[in-house]
C-alpha positions in Angstrom: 6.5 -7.2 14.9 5.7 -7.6 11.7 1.9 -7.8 9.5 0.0 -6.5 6.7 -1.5 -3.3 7.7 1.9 -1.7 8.0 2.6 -2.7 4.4 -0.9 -2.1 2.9 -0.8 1.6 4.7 2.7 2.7 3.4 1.3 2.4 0.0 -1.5 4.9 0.5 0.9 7.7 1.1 2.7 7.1 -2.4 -0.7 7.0 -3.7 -1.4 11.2 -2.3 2.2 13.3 -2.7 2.1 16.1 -4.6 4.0 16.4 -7.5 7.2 18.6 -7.0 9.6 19.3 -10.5 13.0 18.3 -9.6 16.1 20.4 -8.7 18.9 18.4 -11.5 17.2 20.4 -14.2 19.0 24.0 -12.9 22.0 21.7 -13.7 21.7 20.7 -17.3 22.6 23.9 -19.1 26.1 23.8 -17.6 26.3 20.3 -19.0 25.1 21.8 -22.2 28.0 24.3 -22.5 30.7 21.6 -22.9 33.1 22.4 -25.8 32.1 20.4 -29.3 34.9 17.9 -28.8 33.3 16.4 -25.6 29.9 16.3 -27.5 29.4 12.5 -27.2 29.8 12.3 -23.4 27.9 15.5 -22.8 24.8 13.6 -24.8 25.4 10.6 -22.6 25.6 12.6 -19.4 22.4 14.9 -20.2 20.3 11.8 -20.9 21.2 10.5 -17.9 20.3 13.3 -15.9 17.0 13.9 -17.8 15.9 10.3 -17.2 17.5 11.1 -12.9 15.4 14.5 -13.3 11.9 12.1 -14.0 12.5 10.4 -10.6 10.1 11.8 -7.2 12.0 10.5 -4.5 10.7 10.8 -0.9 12.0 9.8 1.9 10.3 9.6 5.7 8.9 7.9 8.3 5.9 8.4 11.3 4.0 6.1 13.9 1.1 3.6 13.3 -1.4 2.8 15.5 -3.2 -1.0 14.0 -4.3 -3.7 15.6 -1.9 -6.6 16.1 -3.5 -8.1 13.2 -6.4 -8.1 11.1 -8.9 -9.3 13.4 -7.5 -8.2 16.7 -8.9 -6.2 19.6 -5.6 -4.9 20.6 -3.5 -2.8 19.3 0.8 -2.0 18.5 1.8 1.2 18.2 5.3 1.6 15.7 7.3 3.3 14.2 7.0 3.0 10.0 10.0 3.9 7.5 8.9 5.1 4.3 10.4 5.4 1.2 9.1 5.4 -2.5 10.3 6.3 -5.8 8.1 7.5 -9.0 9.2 7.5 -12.7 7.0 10.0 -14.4 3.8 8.9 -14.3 4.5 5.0 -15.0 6.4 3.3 -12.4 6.4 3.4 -9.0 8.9 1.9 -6.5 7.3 2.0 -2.8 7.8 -0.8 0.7 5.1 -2.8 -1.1 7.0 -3.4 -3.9 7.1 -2.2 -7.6 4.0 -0.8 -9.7 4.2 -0.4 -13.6 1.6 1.7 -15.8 1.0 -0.7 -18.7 -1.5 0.8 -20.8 -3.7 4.0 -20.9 -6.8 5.1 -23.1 -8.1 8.5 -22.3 -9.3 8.3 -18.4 -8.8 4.2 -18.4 -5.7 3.4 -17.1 -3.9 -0.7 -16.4 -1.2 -1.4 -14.4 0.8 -4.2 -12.7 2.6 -5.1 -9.6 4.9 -7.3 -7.9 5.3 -7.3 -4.6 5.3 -9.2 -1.4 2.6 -10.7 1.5 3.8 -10.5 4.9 2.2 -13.3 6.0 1.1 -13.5 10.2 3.3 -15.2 12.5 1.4 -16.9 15.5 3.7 -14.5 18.1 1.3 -11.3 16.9 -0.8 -12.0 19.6 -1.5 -14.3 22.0 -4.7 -15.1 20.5 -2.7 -16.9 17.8 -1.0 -19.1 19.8 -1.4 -23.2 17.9 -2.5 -21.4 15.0 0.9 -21.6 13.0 2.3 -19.4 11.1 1.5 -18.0 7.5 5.0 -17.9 5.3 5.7 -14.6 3.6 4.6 -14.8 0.1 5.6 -12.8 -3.4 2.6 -10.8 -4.6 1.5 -10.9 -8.6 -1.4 -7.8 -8.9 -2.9 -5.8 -11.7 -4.9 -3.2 -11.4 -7.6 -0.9 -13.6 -8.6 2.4 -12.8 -11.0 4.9 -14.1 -9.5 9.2 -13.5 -13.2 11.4 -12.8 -10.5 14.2 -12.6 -11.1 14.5 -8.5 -12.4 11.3 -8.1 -11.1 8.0 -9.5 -12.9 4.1 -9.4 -10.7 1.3 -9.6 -10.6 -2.3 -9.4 -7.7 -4.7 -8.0 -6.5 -8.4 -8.1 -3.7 -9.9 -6.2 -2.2 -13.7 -6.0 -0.2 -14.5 -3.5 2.6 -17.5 -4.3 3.5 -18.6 -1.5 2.3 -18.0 1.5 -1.3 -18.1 1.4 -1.2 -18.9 -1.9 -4.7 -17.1 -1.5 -6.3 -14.4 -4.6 -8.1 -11.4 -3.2 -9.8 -8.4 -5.6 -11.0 -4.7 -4.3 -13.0 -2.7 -5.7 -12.9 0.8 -4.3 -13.8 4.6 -5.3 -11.8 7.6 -4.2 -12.3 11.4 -3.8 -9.4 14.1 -3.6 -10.0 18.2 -3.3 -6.9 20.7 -2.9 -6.8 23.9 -1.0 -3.5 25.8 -1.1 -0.7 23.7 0.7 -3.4 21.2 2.0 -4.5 18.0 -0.1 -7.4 15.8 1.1 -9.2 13.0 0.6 -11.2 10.3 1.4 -12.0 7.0 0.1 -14.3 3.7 0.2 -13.2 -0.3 -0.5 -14.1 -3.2 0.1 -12.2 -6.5 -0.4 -13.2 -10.1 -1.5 -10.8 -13.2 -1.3 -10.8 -17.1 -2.3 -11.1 -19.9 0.0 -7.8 -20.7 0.2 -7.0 -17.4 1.8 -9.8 -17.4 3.7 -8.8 -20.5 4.8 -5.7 -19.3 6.0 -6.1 -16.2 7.9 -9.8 -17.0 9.6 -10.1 -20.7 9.5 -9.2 -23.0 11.9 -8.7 -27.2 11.1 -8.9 -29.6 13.9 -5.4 -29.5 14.5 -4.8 -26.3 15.3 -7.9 -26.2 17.5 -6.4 -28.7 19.5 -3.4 -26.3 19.8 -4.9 -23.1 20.2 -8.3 -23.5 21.9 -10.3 -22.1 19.7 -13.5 -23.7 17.8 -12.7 -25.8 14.1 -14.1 -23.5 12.0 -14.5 -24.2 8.1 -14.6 -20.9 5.7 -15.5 -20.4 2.0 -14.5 -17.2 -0.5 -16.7 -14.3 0.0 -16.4 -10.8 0.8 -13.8 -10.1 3.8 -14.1 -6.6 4.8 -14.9 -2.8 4.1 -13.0 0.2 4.5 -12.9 4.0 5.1 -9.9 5.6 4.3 -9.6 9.7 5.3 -6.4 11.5 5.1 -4.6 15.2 4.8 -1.8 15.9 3.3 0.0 19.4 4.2 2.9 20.5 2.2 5.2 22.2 4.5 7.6 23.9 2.1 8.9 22.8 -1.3 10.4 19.8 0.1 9.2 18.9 3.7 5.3 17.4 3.7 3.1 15.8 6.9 0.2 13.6 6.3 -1.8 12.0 8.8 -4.6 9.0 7.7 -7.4 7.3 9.4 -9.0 4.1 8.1 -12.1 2.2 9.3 -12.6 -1.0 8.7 -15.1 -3.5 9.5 -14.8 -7.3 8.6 -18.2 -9.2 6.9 -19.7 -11.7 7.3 -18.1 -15.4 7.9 -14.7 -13.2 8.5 -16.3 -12.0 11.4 -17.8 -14.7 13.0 -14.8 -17.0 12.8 -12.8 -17.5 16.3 -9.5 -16.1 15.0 -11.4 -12.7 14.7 -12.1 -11.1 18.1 -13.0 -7.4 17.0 -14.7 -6.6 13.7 -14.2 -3.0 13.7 -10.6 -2.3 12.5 -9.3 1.5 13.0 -6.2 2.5 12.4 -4.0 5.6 12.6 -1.1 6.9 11.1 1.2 10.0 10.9 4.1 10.6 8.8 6.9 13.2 7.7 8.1 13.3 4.5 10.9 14.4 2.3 10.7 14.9 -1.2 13.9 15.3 -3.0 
């Protein structure tokens, strides 16, 4: 079973790993020590592994407990494969998708992402049924954050195309603090989308309240929801890491009085093992 909280929480655990420098480097002075007439290759090969020695690689994977979808009062438990990949300090590869660092200035920082939307199939739940589906979508995004050192305020916007074809923005603050081997943190968000996405995901036309049961129900842009995000992160040993997360979320306003929604409160809990290569 597929839906978006799986891919929206195995970015938050790209966002927290610790850095860890990267074991090619013991290799490079043997490279070095080529005699002068291999001199060109030896160049090529040593850039090469320099630019393979910038890479943070983790692999892993762990169990989520979500709700079947956003709005649901039941919940899936499942397993979640994780994988991401940072360049330095400017692009990062991760299941959501790819995120590029386009510009800094001091503690001001822009960046930009592809990705993709999951969409909801009708099958989630059996509260869906005559709903339809929603078509998975690409994701266009950029993103501007502001580093307080431990803290950091940001601001997001994301267009889906296809799909949806809905435009949602975040604004959200976050707080980190590390002791020894353990990293924590804890942050706040909350999430505003466009009609058309609203539209989508909580409204329901005539049509498919003939099919489904459930109330017509007409829905305009507005704030969608709030969240708490709380996590640990516990570095085992130079390579192995565990991190467990808890968000709370709770849906606003017309979100949470449309018939598609039968919970607003939203928890959700994940653990994961990692390793970083």
């Amino acid at each position: 079973m597929r839906h978006r909280t799986t891919a929206r929480l195995g970015l938050h655990l790209a966002c927290s790993l610790l850095p860890l420098p990267c074991a090619l480097a013991v290799d490079l002075s043997a490279t070095a020590a080529e005699p002068a007439g291999a001199a060109a290759p030896t160049d090529g090969l040593l850039f090469m592994a320099e630019r393979l020695a910038e890479w943070n690689v983790v692999l892993g994977g762990g169990v989520l407990i979500a709700p079947k979808y956003e709005g649901s009062d039941e919940f899936d438990v499942q397993p979640v494969p994780f994988v991401t990949a940072t360049f330095g300090e400017h692009v990062t590869v991760d299941p959501r998708g790819v995120s590029v660092n386009v510009y800094s200035l001091g503690a001001l920082s822009l960046s930009g992402q592809l990705g993709y939307d999951t969409g909801r199939k009708q099958s989630d739940s059996d509260h869906l049924r005559g709903l339809g589906d929603i078509d998975m979508g690409g994701v266009v995004g950029a993103t501007l954050s502001y580093d307080l050192g431990p803290a950091e305020i940001y601001g997001s916007l994301e267009r889906i195309i296809g799909g949806s074809d809905g435009l949602q923005a975040t604004l959200g603050f976050k707080l980190a603090h590390r002791i020894d081997q353990f990293r924590f943190a804890a942050g706040v968000s909350t999430t505003w989308a466009d009609e058309t996405y609203m539209e989508a995901y909580f409204g329901v036309t005539p049509l498919q309240s003939a099919l489904s049961g459930l109330a017509s129900y007409e829905i305009g842009a507005g704030f969608k929801r709030v969240d708490l995000e709380l996590s640990a992160t516990y570095a085992a040993s130079e390579h192995w890491l565990v991190r467990g997360e808890v968000t709370l979320g709770y849906l606003l306003g017309d979100v949470a009085d449309s018939p598609v929604v039968q919970e607003a409160f939203q928890p959700s809990v994940m653990l994961l093992l990692g390793y970083r290569f």
